[in-house]
PDB file with one MODEL, atoms N, CA, C and O in Angstrom:
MODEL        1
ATOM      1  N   UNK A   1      97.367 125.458  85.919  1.00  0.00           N
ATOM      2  CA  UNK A   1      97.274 126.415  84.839  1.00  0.00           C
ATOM      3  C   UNK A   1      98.470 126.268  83.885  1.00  0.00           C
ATOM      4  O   UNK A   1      98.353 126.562  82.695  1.00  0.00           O
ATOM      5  N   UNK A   2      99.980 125.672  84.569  1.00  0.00           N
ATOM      6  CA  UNK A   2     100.484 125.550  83.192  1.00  0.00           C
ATOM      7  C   UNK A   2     100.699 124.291  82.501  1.00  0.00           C
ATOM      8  O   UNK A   2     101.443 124.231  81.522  1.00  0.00           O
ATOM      9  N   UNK A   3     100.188 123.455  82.884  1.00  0.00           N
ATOM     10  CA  UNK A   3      99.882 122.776  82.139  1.00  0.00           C
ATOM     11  C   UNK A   3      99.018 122.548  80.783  1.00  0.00           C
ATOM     12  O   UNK A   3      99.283 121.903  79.769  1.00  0.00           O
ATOM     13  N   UNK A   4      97.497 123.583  81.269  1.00  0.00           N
ATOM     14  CA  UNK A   4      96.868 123.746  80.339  1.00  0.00           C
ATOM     15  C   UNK A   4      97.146 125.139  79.331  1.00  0.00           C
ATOM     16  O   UNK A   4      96.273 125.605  78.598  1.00  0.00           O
ATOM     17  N   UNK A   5      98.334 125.611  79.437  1.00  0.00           N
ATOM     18  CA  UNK A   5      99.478 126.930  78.723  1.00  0.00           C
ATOM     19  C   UNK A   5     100.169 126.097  77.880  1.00  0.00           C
ATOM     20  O   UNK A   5     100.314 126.373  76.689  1.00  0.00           O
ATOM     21  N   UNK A   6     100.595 125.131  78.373  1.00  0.00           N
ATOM     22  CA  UNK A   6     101.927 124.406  77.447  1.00  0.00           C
ATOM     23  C   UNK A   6     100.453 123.651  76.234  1.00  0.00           C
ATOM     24  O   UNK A   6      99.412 123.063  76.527  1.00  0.00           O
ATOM     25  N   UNK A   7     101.076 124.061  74.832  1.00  0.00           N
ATOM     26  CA  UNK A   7     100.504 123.384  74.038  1.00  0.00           C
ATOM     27  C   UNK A   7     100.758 122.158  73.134  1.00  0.00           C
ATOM     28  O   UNK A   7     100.119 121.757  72.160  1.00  0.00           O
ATOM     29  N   UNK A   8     102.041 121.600  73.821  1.00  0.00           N
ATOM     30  CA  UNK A   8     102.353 120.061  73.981  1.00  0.00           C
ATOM     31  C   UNK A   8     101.375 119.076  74.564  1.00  0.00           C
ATOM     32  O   UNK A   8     100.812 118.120  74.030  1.00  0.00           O
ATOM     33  N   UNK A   9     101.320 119.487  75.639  1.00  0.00           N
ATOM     34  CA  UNK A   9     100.734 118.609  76.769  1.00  0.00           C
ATOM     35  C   UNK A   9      99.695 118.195  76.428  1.00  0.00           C
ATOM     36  O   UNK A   9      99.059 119.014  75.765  1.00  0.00           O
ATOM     37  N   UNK A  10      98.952 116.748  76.673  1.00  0.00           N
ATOM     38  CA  UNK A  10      97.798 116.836  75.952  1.00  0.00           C
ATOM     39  C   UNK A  10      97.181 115.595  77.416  1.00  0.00           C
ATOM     40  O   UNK A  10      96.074 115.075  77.275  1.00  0.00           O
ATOM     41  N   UNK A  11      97.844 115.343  78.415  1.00  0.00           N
ATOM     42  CA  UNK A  11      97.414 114.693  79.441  1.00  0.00           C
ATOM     43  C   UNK A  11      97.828 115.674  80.933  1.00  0.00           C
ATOM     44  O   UNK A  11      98.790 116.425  81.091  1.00  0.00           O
ATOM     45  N   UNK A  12      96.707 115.332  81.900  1.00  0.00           N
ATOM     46  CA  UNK A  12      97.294 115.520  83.347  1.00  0.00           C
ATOM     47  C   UNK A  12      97.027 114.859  83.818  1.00  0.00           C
ATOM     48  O   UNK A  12      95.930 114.380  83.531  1.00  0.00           O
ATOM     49  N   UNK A  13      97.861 114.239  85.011  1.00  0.00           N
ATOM     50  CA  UNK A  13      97.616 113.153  86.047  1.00  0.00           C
ATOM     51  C   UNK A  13      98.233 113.472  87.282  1.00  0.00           C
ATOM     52  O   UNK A  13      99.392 113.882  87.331  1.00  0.00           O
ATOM     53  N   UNK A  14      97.352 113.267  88.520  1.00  0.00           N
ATOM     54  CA  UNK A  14      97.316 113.293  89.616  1.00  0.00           C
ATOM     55  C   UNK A  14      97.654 112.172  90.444  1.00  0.00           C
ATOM     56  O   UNK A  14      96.963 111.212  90.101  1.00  0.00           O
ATOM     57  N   UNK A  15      98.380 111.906  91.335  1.00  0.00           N
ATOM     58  CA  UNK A  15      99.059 110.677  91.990  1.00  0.00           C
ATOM     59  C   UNK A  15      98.674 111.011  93.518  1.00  0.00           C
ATOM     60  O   UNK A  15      99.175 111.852  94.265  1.00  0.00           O
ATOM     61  N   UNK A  16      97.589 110.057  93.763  1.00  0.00           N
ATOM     62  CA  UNK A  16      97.047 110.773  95.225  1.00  0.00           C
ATOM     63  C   UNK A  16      97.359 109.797  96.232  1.00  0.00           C
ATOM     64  O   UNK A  16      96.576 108.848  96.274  1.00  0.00           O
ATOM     65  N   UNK A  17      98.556 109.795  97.269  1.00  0.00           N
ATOM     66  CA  UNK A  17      98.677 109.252  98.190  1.00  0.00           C
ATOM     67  C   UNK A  17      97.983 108.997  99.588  1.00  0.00           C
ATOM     68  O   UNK A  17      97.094 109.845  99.508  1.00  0.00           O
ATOM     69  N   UNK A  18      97.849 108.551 100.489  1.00  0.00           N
ATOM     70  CA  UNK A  18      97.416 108.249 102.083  1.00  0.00           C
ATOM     71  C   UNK A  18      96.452 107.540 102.534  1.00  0.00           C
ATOM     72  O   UNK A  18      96.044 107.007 101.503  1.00  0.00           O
ATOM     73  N   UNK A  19      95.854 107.196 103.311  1.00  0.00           N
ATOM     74  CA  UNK A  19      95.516 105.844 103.978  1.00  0.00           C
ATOM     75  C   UNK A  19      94.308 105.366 103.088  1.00  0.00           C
ATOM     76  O   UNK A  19      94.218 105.609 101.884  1.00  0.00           O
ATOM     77  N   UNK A  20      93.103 104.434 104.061  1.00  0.00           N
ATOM     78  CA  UNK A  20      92.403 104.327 103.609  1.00  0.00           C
ATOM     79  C   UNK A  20      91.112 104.791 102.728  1.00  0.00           C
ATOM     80  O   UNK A  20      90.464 104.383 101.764  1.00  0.00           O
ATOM     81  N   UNK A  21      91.126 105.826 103.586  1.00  0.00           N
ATOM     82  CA  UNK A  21      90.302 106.626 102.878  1.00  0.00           C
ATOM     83  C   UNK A  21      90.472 107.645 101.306  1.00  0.00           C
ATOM     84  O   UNK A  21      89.906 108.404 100.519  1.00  0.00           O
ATOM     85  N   UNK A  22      91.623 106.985 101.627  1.00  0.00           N
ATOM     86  CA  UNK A  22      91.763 107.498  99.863  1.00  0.00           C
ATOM     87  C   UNK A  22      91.657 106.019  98.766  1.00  0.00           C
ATOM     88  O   UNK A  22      91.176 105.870  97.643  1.00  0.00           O
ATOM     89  N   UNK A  23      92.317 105.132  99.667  1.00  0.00           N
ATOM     90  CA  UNK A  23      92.273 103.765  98.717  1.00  0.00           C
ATOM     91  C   UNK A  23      90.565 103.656  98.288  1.00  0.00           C
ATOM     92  O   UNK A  23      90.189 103.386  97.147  1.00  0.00           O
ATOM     93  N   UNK A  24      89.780 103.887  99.280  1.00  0.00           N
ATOM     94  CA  UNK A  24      88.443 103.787  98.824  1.00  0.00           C
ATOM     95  C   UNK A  24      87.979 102.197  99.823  1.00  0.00           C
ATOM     96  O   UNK A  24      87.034 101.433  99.627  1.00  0.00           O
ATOM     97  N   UNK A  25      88.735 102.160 100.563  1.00  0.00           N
ATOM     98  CA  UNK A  25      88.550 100.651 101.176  1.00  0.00           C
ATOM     99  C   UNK A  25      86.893 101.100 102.176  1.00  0.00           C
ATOM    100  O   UNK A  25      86.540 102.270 102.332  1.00  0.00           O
ATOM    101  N   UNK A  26      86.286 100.171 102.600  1.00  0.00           N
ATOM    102  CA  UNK A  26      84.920 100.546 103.043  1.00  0.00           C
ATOM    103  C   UNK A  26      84.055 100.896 102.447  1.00  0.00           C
ATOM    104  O   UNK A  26      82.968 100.412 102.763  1.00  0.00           O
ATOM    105  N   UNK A  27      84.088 101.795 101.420  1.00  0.00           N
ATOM    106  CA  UNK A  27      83.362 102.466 100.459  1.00  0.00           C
ATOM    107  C   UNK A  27      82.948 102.199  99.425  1.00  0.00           C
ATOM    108  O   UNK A  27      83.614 101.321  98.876  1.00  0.00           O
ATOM    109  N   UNK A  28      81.893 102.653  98.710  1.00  0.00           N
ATOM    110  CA  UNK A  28      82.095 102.123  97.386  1.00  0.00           C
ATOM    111  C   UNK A  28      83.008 103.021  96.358  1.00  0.00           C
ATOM    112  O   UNK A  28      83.585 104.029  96.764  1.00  0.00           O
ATOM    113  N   UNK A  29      83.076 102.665  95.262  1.00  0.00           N
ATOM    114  CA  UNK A  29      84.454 103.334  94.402  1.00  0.00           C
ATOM    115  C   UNK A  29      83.462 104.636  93.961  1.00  0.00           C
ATOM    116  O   UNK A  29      84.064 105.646  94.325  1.00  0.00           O
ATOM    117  N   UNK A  30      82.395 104.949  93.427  1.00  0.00           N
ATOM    118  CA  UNK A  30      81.979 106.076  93.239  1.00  0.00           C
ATOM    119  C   UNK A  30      82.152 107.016  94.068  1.00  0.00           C
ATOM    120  O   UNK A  30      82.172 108.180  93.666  1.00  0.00           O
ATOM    121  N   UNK A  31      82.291 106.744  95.227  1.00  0.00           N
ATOM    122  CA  UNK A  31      82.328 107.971  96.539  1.00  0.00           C
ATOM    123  C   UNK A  31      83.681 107.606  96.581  1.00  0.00           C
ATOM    124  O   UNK A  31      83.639 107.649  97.811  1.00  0.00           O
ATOM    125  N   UNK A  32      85.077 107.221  96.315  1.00  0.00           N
ATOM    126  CA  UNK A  32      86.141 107.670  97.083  1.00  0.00           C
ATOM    127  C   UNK A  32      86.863 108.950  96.634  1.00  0.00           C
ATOM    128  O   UNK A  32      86.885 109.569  95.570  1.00  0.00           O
ATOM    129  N   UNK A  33      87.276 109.072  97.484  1.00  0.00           N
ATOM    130  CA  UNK A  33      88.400 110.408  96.925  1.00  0.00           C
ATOM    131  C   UNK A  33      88.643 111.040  95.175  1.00  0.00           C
ATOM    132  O   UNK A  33      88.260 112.123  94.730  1.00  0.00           O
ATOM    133  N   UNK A  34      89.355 110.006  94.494  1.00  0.00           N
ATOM    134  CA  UNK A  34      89.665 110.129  93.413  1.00  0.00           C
ATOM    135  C   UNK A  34      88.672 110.294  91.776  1.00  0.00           C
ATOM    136  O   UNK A  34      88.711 111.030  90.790  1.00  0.00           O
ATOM    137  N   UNK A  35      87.849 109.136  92.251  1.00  0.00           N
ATOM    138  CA  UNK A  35      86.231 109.401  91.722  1.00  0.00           C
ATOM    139  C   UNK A  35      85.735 111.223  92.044  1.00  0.00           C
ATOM    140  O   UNK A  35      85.059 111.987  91.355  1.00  0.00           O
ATOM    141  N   UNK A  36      86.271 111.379  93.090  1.00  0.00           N
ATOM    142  CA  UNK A  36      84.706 112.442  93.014  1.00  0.00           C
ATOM    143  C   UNK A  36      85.629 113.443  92.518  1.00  0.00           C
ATOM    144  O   UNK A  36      85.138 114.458  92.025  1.00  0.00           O
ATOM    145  N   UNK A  37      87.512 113.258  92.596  1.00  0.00           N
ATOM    146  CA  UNK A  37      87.855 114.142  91.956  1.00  0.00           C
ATOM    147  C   UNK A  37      87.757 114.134  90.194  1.00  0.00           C
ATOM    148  O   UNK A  37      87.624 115.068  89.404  1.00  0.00           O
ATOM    149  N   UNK A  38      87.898 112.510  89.960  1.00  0.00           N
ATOM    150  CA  UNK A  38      87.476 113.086  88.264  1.00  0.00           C
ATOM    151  C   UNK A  38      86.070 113.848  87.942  1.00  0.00           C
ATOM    152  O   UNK A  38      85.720 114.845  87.309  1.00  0.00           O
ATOM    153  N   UNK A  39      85.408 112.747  88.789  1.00  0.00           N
ATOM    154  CA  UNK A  39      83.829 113.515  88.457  1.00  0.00           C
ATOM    155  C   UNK A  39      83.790 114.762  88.340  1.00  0.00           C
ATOM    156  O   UNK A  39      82.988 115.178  87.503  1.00  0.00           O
ATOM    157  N   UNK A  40      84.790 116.009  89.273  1.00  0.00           N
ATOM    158  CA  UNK A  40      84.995 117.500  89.229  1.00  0.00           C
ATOM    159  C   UNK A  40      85.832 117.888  88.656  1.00  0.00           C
ATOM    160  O   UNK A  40      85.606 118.990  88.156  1.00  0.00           O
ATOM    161  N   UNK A  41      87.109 117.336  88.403  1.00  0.00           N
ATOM    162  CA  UNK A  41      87.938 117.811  86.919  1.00  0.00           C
ATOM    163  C   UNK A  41      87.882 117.693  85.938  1.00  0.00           C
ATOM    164  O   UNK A  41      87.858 118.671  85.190  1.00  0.00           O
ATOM    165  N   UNK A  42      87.830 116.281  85.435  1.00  0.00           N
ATOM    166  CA  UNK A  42      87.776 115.746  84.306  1.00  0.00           C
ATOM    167  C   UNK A  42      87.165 116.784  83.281  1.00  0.00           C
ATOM    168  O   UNK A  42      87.748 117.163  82.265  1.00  0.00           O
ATOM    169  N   UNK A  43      85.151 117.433  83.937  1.00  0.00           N
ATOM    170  CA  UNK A  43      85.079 118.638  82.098  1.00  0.00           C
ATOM    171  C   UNK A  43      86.289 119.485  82.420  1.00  0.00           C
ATOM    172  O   UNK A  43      87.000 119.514  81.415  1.00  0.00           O
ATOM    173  N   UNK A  44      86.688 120.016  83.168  1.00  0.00           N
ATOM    174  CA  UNK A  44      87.899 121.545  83.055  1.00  0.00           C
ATOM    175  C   UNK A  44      88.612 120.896  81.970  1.00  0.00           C
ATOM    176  O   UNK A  44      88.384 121.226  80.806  1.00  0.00           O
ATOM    177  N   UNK A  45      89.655 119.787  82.330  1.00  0.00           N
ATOM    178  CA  UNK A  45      90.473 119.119  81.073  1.00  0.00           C
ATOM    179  C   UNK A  45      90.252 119.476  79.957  1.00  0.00           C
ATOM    180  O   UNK A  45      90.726 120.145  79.039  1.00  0.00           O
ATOM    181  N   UNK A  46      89.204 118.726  80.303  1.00  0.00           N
ATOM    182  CA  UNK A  46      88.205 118.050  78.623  1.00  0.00           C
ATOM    183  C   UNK A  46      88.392 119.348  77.725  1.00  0.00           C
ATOM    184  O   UNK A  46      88.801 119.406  76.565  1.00  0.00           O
ATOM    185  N   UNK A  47      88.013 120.300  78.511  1.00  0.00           N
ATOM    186  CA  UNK A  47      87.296 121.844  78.022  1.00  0.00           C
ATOM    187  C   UNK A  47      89.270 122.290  77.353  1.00  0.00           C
ATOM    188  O   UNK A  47      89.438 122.929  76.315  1.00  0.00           O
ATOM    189  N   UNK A  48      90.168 121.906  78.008  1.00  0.00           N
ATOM    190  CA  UNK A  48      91.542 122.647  77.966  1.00  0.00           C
ATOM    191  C   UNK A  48      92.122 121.626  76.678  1.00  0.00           C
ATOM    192  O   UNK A  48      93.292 121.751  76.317  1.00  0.00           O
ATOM    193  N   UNK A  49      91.057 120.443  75.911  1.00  0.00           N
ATOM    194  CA  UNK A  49      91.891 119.252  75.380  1.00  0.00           C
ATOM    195  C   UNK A  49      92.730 118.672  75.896  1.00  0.00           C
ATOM    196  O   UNK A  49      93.887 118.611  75.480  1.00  0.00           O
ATOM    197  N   UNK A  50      92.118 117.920  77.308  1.00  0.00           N
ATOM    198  CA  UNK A  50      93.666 117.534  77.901  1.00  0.00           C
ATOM    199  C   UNK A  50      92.825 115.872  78.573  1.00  0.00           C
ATOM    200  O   UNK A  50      91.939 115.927  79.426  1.00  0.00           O
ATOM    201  N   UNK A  51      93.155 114.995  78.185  1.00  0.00           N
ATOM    202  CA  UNK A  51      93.098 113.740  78.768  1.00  0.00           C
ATOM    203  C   UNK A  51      93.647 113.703  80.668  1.00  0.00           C
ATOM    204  O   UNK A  51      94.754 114.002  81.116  1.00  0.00           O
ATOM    205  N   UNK A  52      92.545 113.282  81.348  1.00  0.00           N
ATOM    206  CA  UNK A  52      92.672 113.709  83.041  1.00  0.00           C
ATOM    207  C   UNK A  52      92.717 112.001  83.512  1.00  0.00           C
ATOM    208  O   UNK A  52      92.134 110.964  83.193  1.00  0.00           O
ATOM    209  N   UNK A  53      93.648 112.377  84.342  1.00  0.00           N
ATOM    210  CA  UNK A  53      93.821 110.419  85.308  1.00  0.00           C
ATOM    211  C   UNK A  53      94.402 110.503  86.784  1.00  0.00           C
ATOM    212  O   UNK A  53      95.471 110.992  87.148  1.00  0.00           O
ATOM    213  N   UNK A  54      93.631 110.032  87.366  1.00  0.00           N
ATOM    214  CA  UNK A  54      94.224 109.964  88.934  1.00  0.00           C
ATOM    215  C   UNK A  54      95.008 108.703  89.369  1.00  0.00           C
ATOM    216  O   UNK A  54      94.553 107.562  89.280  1.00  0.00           O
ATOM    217  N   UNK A  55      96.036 108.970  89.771  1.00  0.00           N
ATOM    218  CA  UNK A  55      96.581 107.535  90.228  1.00  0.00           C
ATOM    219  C   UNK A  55      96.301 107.227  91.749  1.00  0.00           C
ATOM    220  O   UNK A  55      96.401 108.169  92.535  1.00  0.00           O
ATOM    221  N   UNK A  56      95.970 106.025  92.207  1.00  0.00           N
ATOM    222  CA  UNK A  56      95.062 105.803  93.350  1.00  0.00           C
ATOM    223  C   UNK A  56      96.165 104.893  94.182  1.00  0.00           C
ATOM    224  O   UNK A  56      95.916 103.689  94.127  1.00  0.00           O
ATOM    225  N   UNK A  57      97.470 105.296  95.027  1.00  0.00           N
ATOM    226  CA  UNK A  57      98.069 104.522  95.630  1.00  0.00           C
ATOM    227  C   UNK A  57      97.833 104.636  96.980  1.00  0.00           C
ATOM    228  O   UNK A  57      98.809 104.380  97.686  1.00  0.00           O
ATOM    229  N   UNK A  58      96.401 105.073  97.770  1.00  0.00           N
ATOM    230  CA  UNK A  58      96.280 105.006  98.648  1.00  0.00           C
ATOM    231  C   UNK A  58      96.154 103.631  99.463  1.00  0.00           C
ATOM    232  O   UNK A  58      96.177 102.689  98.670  1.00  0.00           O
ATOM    233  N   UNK A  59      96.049 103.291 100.563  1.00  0.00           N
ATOM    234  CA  UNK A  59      96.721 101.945 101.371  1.00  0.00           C
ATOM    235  C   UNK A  59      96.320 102.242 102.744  1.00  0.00           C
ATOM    236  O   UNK A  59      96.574 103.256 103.393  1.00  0.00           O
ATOM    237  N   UNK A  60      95.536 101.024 103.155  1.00  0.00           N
ATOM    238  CA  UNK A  60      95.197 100.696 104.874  1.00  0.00           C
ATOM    239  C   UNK A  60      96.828 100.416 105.557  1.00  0.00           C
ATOM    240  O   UNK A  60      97.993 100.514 105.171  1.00  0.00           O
ATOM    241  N   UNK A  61      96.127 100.035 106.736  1.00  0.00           N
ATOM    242  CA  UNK A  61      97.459 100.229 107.744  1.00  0.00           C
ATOM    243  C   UNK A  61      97.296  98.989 108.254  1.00  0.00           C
ATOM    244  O   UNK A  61      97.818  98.790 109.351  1.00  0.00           O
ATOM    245  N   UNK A  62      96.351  97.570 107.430  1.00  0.00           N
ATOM    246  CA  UNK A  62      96.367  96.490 107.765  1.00  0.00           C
ATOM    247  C   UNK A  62      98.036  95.663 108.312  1.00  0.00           C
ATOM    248  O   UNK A  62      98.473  95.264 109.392  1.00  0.00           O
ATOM    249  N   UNK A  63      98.547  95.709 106.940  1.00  0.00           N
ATOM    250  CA  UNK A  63      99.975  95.486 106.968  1.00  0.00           C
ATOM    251  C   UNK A  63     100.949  95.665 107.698  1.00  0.00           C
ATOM    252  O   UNK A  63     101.944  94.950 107.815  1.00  0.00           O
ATOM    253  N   UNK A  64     100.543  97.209 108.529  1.00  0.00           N
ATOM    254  CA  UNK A  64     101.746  97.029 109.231  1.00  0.00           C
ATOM    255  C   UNK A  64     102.336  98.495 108.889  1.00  0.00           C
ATOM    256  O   UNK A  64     103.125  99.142 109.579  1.00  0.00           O
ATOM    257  N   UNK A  65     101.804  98.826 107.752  1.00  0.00           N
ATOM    258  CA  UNK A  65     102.179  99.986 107.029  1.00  0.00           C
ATOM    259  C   UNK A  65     101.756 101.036 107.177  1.00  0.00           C
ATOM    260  O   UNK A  65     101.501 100.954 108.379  1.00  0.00           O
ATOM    261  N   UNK A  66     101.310 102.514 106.753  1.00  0.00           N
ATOM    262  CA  UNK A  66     100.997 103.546 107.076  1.00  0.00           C
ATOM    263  C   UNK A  66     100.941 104.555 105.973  1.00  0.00           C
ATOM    264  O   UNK A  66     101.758 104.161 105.141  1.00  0.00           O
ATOM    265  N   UNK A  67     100.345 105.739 105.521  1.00  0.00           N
ATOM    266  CA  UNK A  67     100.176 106.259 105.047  1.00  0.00           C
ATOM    267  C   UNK A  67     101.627 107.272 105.352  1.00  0.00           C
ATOM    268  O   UNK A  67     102.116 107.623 104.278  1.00  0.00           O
ATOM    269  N   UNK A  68     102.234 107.689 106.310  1.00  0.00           N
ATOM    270  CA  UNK A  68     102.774 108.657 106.280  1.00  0.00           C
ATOM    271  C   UNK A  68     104.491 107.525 105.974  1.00  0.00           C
ATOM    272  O   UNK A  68     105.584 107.874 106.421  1.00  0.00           O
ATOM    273  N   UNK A  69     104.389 106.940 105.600  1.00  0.00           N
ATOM    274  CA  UNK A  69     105.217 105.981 105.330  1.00  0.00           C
ATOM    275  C   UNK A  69     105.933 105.992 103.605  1.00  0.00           C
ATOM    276  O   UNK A  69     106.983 105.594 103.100  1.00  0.00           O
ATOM    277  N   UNK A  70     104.501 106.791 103.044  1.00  0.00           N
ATOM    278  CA  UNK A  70     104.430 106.297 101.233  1.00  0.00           C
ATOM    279  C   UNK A  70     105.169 107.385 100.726  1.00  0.00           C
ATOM    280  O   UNK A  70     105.291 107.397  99.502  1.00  0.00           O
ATOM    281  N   UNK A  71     105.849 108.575 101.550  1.00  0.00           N
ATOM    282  CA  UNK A  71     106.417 109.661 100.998  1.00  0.00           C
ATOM    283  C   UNK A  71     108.118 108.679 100.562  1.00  0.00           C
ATOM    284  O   UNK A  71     108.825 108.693  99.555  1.00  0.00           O
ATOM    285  N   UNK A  72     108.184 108.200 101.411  1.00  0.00           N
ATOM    286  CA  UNK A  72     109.602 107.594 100.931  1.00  0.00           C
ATOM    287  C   UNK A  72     110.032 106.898  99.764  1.00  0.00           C
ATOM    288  O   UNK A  72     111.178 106.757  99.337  1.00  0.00           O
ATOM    289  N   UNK A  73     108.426 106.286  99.090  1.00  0.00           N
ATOM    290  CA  UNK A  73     108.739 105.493  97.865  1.00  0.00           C
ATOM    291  C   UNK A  73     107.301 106.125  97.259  1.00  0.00           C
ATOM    292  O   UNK A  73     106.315 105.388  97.239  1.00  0.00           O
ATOM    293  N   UNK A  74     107.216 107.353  96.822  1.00  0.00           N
ATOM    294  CA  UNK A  74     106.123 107.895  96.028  1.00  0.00           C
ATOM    295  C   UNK A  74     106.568 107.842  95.044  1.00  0.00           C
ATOM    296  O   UNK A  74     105.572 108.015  94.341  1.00  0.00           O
ATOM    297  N   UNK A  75     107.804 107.664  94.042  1.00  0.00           N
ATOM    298  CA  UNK A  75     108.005 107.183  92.513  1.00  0.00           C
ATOM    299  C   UNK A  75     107.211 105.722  92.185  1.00  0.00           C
ATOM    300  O   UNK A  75     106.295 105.345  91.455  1.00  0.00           O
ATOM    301  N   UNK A  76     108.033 105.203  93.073  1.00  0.00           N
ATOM    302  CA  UNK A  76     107.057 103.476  92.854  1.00  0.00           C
ATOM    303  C   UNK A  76     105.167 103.492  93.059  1.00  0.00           C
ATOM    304  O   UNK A  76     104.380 102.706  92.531  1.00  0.00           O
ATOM    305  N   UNK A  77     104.940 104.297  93.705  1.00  0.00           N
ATOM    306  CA  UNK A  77     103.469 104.203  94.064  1.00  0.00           C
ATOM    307  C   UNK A  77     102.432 104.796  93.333  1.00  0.00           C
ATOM    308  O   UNK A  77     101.287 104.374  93.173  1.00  0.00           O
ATOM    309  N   UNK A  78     102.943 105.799  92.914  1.00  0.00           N
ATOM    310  CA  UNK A  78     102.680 106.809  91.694  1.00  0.00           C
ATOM    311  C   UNK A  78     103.656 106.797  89.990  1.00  0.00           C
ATOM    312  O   UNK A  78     104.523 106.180  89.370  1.00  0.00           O
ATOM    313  N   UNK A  79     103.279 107.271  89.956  1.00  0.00           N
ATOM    314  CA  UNK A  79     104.263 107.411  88.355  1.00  0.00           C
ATOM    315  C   UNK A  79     105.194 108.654  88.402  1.00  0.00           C
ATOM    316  O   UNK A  79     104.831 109.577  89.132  1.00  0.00           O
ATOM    317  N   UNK A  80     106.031 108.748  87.899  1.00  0.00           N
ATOM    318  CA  UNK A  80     107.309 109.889  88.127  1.00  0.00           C
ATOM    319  C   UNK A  80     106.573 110.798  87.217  1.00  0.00           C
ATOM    320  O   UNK A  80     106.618 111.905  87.754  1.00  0.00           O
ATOM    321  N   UNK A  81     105.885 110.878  86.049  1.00  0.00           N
ATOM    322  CA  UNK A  81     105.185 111.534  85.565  1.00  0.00           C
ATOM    323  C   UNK A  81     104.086 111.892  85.671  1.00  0.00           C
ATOM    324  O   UNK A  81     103.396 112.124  84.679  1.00  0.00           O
ATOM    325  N   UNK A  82     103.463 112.082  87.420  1.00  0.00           N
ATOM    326  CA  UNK A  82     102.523 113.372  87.861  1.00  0.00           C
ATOM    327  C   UNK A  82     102.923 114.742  87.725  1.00  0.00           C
ATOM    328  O   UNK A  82     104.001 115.326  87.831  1.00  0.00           O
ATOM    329  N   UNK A  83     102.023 115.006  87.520  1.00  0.00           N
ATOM    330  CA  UNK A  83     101.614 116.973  87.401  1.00  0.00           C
ATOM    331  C   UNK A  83     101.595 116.992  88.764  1.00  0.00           C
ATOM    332  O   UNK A  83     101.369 118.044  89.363  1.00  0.00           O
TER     333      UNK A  83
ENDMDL
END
């Protein structure tokens, strides 16, 4: 809500971290996480004049790596400029 108060702002973006099931791996991209969240935000925006974007740094645990891992470097994975 304050985002869509401030009458600067004219974007919001969401930076959605954790495993696979957010990367969308298995799936197809219409059904993952981030999809079905624009598909459900995106009119609110629209409706507030506000350009809507999800950033998708979700990640399998092929590597070696882990989801509860990505809190340590969530600037790099995301953009420092999430809402």
């Amino acid at each position: 809500a304050r985002a869509m108060l401030n009458p600067t702002q004219t974007h919001f973006t969401i930076g959605v971290i954790g495993s696979s099931v957010a990367a969308g791996h298995d799936n197809c991209r219409y059904d993952n996480y981030e999809s079905q969240l624009t598909r459900t935000l995106s009119p609110l925006w629209e409706t507030a004049g506000m350009e809507f974007t999800i950033q998708n740094a979700g990640e399998g645990g092929g590597c070696g790596d882990s989801m509860r891992n990505q809190v340590y470097c969530i600037t790099q994975n995301v953009s420092p400029d999430v809402d």
